[in-house]
N, C-alpha and C positions, 0 to 999 in steps of 0.2 A: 504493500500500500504506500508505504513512502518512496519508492521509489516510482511509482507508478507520477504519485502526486508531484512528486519534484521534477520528473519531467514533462509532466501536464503543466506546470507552473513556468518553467522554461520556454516550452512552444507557446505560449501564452505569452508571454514579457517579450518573442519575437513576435509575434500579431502585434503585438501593441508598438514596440518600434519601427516595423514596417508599416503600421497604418497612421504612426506621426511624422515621418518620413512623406509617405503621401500626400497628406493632410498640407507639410509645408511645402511640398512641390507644388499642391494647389494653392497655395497663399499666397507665393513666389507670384504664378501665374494672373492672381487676380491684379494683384500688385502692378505688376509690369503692365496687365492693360490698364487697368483704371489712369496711372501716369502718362502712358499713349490715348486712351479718349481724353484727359484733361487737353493736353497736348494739341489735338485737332480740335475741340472746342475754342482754343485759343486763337488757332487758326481758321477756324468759322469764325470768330465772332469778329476778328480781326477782317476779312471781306465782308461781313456783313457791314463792319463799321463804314468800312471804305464805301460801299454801294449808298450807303446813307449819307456820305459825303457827297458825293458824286449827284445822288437823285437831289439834294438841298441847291445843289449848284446847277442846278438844270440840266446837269452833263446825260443825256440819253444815252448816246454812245456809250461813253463811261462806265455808268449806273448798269447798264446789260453787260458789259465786259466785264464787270465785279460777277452778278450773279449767272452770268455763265461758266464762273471759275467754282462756286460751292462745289463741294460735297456732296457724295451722294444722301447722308442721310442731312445736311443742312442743307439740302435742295428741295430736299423732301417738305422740311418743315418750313424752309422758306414761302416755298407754293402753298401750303398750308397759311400758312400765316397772311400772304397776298389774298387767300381766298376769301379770310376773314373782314375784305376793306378798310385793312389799317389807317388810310390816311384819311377814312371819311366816314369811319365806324366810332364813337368814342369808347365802347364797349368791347375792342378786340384788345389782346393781347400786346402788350406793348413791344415786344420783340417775337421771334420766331422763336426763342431758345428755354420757353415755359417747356415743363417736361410734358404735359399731354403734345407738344408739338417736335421738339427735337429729342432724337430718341437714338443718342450714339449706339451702334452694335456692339463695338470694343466695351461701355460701360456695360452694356446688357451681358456680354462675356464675362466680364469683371464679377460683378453679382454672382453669376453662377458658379463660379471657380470660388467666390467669397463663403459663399451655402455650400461647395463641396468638402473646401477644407473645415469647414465646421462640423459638418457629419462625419468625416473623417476622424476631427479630434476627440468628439462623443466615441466613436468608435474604438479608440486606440484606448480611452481612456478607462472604457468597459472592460477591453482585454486587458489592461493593467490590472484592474482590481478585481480580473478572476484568476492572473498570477497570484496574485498580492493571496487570495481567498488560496487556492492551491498550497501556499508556502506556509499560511496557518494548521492546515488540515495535514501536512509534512510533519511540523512543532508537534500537533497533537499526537498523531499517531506516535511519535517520536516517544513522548512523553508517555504515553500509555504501555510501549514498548519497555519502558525504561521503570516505569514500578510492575510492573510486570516481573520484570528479573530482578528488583529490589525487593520485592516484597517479602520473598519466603530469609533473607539477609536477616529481618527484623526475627527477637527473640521471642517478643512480645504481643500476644496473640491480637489484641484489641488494633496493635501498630500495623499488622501485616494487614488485618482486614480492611484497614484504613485506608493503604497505601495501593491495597490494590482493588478497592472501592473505584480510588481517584480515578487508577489507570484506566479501570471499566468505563466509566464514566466520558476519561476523554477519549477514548476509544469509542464509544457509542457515539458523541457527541461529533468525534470527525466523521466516523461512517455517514452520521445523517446528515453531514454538512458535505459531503463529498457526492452523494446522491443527488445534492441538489443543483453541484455545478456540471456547465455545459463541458463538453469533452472535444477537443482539438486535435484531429492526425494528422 
């Protein structure tokens, strides 16, 4: 039983560092987009500003050669936002870049790599603490083992019964907590 357990507790404490491992590979990756969508936001809003420079200055030309340069998804909500008659609605949106209107993919990426590595850390951290539960039920048996072959040592009848009461004890007590954890090959 203890050795059963201490290598269930082992392949267990590898689940759990392979699934925090993961967990920061996906973190890495929300990371890295989320500072790439901030990134092209900047660079949308930066032609958007321009095209709003240009449309104030009556520059037509201009003003369509900015919004021919957007982005696909700050085209997107550009048109959107044009659809709403900004300049003669008082009730639209003041820029394209409210989130019901722009709606970068990179951040949308971002997100989900943010919600994977979070499942991931729930996950790793479950498998830790059914090593963790593993390395108790090891102690125990250990310990039941261990008055087990103490007990008949004692001279004293009341001491041996005592001693190997305990042992019984943590020995039922790991069995029933060993029944209860899940099993890993």
């Amino acid at each position: 039983g203890t050795a059963w357990c201490s290598f269930q507790a082992a392949v267990w404490g590898g689940v759990s560092q392979r699934t925090m491992n993961l967990s920061a590979v996906s973190g890495r990756r929300a990371a890295a987009n989320q500072l790439q969508a901030n990134q092209m936001a900047v660079l949308d809003v930066l032609l958007f500003s321009q095209y709003m420079n240009a449309r104030a200055g009556s520059n037509a030309t201009l003003s369509r050669f900015y919004a021919d340069r957007f982005r696909g998804e700050a085209k997107a909500a550009f048109e959107a936002w044009m659809a709403t008659r900004p300049f003669e609605n008082a009730n639209a949106p003041a820029h394209p870049f409210v989130t019901n209107l722009y709606q970068p993919r990179l951040l949308a990426e971002a997100n989900l790599a943010d919600a994977e590595s979070q499942r991931l850390w729930q996950q790793a951290g479950e498998a830790g603490r059914t090593s963790r539960a593993y390395v108790l039920v090891t102690v125990l048996l250990a310990s039941a083992l261990f008055c087990g072959g103490t007990a008949p040592k004692f001279e004293t009848l009341w001491i041996r019964r005592a001693v190997l009461a305990l042992g019984l004890a943590a020995f039922v007590f790991a069995v029933a907590r060993l029944w209860l954890l899940p099993i890993q090959l």
